[in-house]
N, C-alpha and C positions, 0 to 999 in steps of 0.2 A: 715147171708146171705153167702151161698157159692163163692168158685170164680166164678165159669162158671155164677151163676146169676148172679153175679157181674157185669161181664163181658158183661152179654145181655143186661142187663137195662141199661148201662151206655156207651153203644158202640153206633157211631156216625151216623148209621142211623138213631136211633130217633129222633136225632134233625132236620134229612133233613126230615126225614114225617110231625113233625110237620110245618114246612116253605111249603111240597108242599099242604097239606088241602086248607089252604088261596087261594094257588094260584087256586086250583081244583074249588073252588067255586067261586070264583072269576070269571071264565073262565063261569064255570053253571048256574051264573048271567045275563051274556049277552043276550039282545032279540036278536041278528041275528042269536045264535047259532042253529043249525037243530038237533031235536033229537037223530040220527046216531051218531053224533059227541059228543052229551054228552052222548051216552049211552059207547063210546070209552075212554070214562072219569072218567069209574066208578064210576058216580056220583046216584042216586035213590032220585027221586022225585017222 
């Protein structure tokens, strides 16, 4: 593996995308939510 891949794969935004999915779906769980709000959520159902 090169450094810069190195570097991509192992660099600390991945772990914050992993932690926000849970929360993303979490939120596109909700019955109050109004479809507007989950499509601002990047969510596709």
């Amino acid at each position: 593996m090169s450094e810069w891949e190195d570097r991509i794969k192992t660099h600390n935004v991945w772990q914050q995308m992993e932690s926000l999915g849970p929360a993303i779906d979490q939120t596109a769980a909700r019955e109050a939510i109004d479809p507007q709000t989950i499509g601002g959520l990047g969510v596709c159902h």
